[in-house]
C-alpha positions in Angstrom: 0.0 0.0 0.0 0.9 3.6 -0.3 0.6 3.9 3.5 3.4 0.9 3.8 5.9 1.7 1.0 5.0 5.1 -0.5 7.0 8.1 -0.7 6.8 8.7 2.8 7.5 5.8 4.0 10.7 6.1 2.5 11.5 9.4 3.8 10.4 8.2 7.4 13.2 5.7 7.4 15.9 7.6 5.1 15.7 9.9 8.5 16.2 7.4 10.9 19.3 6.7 10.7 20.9 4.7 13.9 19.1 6.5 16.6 15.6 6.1 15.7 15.6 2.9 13.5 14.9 0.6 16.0 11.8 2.2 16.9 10.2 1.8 13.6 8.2 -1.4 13.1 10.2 -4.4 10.8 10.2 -3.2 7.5 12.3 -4.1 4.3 13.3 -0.5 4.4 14.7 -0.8 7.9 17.1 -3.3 6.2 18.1 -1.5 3.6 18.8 2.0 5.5 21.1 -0.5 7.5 23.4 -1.4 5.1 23.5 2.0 3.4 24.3 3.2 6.5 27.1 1.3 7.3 28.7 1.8 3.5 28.4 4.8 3.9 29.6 4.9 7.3 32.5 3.2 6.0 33.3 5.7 2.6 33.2 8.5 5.3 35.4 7.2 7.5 33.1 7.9 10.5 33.7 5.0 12.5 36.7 2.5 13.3 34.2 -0.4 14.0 35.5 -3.5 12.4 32.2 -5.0 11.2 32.2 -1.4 9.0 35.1 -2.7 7.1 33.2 -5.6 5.4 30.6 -4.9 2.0 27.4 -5.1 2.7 25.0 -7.7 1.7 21.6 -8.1 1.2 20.1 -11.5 0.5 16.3 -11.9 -0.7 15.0 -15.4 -0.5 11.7 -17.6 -0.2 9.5 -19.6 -1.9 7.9 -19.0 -5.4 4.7 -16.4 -5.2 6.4 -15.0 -1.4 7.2 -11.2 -3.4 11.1 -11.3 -3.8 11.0 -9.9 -7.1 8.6 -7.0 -5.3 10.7 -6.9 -2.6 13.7 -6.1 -4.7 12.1 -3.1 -6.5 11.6 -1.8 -3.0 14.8 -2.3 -1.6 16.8 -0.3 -5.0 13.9 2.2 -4.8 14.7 2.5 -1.5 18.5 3.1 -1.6 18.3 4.9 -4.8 16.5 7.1 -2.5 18.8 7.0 0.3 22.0 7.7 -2.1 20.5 11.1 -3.1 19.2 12.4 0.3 22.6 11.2 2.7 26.3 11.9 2.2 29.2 13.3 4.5 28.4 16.1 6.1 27.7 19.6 4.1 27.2 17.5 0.7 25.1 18.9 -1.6 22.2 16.7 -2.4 22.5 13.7 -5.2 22.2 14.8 -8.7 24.2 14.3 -12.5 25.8 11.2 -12.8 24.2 9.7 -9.4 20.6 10.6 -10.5 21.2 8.7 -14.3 22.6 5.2 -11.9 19.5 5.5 -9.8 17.5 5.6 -13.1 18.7 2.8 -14.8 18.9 0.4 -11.9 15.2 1.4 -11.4 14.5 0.4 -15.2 16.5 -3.0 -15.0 13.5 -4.7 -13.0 10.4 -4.5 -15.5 12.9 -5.1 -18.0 14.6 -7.9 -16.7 10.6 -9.5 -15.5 10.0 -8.7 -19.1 13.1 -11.3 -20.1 12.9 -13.6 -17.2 9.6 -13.8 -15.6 6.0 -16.0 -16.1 2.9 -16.8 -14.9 3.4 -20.1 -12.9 0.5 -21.9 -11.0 1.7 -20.0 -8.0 2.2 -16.8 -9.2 1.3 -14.7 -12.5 4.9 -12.5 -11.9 7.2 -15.8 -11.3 11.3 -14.9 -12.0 12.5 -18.0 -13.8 16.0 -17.2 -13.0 18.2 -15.5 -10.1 20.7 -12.8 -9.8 23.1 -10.7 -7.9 23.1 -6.8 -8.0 26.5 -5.3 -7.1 25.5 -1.7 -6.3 28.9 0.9 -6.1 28.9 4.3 -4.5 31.0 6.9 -5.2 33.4 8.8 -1.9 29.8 11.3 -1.4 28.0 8.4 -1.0 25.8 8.3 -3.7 25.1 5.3 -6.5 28.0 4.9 -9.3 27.3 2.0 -10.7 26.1 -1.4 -10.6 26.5 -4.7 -12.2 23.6 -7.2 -12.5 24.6 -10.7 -13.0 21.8 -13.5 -14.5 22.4 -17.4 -13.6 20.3 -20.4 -14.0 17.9 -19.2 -16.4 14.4 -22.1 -17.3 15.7 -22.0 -20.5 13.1 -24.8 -21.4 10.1 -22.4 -20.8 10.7 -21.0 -23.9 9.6 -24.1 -25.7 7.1 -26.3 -23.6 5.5 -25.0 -20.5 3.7 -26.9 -18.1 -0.2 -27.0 -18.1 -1.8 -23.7 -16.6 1.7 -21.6 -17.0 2.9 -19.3 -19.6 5.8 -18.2 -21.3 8.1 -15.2 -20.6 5.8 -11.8 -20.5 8.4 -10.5 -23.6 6.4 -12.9 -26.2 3.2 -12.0 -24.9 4.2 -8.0 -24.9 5.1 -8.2 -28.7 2.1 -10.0 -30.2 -0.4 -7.7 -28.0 1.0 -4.6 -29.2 1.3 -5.6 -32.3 -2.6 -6.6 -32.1 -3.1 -3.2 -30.6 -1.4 -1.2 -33.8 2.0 -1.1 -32.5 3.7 -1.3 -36.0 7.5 -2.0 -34.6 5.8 -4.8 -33.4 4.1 -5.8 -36.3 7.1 -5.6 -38.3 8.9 -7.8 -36.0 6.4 -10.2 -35.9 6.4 -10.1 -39.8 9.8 -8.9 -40.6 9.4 -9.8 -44.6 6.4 -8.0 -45.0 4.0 -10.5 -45.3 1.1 -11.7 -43.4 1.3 -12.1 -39.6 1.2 -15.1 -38.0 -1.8 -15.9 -35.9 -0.3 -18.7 -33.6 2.6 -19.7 -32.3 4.1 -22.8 -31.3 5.8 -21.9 -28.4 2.7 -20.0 -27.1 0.8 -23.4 -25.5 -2.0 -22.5 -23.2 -3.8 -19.5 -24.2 -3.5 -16.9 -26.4 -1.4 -13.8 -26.0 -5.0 -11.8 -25.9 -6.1 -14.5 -22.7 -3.0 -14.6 -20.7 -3.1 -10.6 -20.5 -6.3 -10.8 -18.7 -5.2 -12.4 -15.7 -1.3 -11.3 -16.1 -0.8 -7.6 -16.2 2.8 -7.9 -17.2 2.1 -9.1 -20.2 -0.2 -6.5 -22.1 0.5 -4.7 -25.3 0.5 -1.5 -23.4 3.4 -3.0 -21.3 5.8 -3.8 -24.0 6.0 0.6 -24.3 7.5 0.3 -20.9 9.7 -2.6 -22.0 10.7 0.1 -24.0 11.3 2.6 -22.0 13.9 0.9 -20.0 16.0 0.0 -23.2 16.1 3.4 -23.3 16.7 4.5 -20.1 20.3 1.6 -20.4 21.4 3.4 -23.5 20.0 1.5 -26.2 19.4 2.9 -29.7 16.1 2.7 -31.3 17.7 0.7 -34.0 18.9 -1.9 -31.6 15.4 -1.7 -30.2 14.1 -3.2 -33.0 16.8 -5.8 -33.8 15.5 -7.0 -30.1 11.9 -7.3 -31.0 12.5 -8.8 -34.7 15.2 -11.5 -32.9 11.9 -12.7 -30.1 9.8 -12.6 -33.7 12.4 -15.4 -34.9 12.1 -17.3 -31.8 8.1 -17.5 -31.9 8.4 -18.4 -35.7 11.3 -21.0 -34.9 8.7 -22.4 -32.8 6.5 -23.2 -36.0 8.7 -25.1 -37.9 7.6 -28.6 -37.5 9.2 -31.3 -38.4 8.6 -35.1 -40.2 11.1 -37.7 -41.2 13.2 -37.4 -44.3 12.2 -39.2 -47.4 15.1 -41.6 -47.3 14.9 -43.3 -44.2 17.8 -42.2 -42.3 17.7 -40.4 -38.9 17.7 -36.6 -40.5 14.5 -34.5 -41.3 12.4 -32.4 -43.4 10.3 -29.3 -43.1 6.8 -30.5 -42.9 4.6 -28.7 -45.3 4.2 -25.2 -46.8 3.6 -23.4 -43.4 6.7 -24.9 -41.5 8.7 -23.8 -44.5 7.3 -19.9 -44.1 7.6 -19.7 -40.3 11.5 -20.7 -41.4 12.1 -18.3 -44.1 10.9 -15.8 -41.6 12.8 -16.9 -39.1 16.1 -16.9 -41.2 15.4 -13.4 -42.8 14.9 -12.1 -39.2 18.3 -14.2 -38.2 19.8 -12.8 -41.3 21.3 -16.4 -42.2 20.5 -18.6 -45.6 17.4 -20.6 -44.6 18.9 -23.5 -47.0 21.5 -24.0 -44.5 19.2 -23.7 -41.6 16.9 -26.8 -43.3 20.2 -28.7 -43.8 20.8 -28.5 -40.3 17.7 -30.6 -39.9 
């Protein structure tokens, strides 16, 4: 609620600080004011405390549908926050370089839920992989960088998913907008100019129009803020659409079907007429011969 996170909230425990934090009730931002505290504590060289000398760490854990991936968005909202209110004493509040950090490690989460999260049976905003932020602050105190690293990935979502779930919210984004008259969309959906596709393979329960009902991240209207964020990390609008047009050759890839060769042996052979369109579209997208893609087969 905006009683329990909102803006003040956030200003109530920015002011805290060690003499009054422990008189405010549990709360994730009573952890996080902790260990920006102390790093900071440390880059001013306020105190000689040993346990000051260490990084700080904050680890996020529990069960699928328990609000880690929300709880993360808090805690970098939160320090983002932090970073631009505190420093030594007599600094000038955060702004410049600090203030374009704070921005784009805000825009990494819907982008990286846009890349790595689904509906599950427990949750409709699941993250299907884990990761470690290292967060850097400069000698005032404020954010100078970070570094987000990705492991274990469910690759394997991306071409079967079990009965009730969904695919990443990316594939859902694309076809949406492009159903809603987004036409970088529509071109990467169709990157030849032809016809769009209607289905998709790798789409298995429900279409992209049903799964936006009951999963909010994975609209039309969201893939603008998708977006947004590639923006907000530096990206071009040309690369923009290279992104889009490459998911577009993963959702065709998923309609080339299969059958066994002619001649018996173990290889195989595009299907019929259809398969063969989903892979010329999927090797002009790829920019690679789709001869040489069928004679991989």
């Amino acid at each position: 609620s905006a009683e329990l996170y909102g803006s003040d909230s956030v200003r109530r425990y920015c002011a805290a600080g060690a003499a009054a934090g422990d008189d405010l009730p549990p709360h994730v931002f009573a952890i996080a004011e902790r260990a920006y505290r102390k790093a900071a504590l440390r880059l001013f060289a306020l105190c000689d405390d040993e346990e000051l000398q260490a990084d700080q760490s904050i680890l996020i854990s529990g069960e699928s549908g328990t609000g880690k991936t929300e709880t993360l968005k808090l805690t970098i909202g939160f320090l983002a926050a932090a970073s631009g209110a505190s420093g030594p004493p007599g600094a000038s509040a955060a702004g410049g370089a600090g203030h374009t950090i704070s921005i784009a490690i805000s825009a990494t989460n819907p982008l990286l839920e846009a890349f790595g999260n689904a509906r599950t049976l427990r949750n409709h905003n699941s993250s299907r992989f884990g990761k470690w932020i290292q967060i850097s602050l400069d000698p005032a105190g404020r954010l100078a960088g970070a570094r987000i690293t990705n492991y274990l990935l469910e690759k394997t979502r991306v071409a079967t998913q079990t009965a009730g779930e969904a695919n990443y919210h990316l594939f859902y984004q694309l076809i949406n907008a492009a159903d809603a008259g987004d036409i970088a969309a529509a071109d990467a959906l169709a990157p030849d100019g032809g016809e769009r596709e209607n289905s998709f393979g790798f789409l298995q329960h429900g279409t992209a129009a049903e799964v936006a009902k009951i999963t909010p991240m994975a609209t039309g209207a969201q893939l603008a803020t998708t977006r947004r964020c590639l923006r907000s990390l530096g990206f071009e609008l040309a690369e923009e659409a290279r992104l889009l047009t490459l998911l577009g050759a993963v959702l065709h890839l998923g309609n080339v079907r299969l059958a066994p060769s002619d001649d018996g042996s173990d290889s195989c052979k595009i299907a019929d007429a259809a398969a063969r369109t989903s892979l010329n579209r999927a090797a002009f997208a790829l920019r690679v011969d789709p001869l040489k893609v069928e004679a991989a087969f």
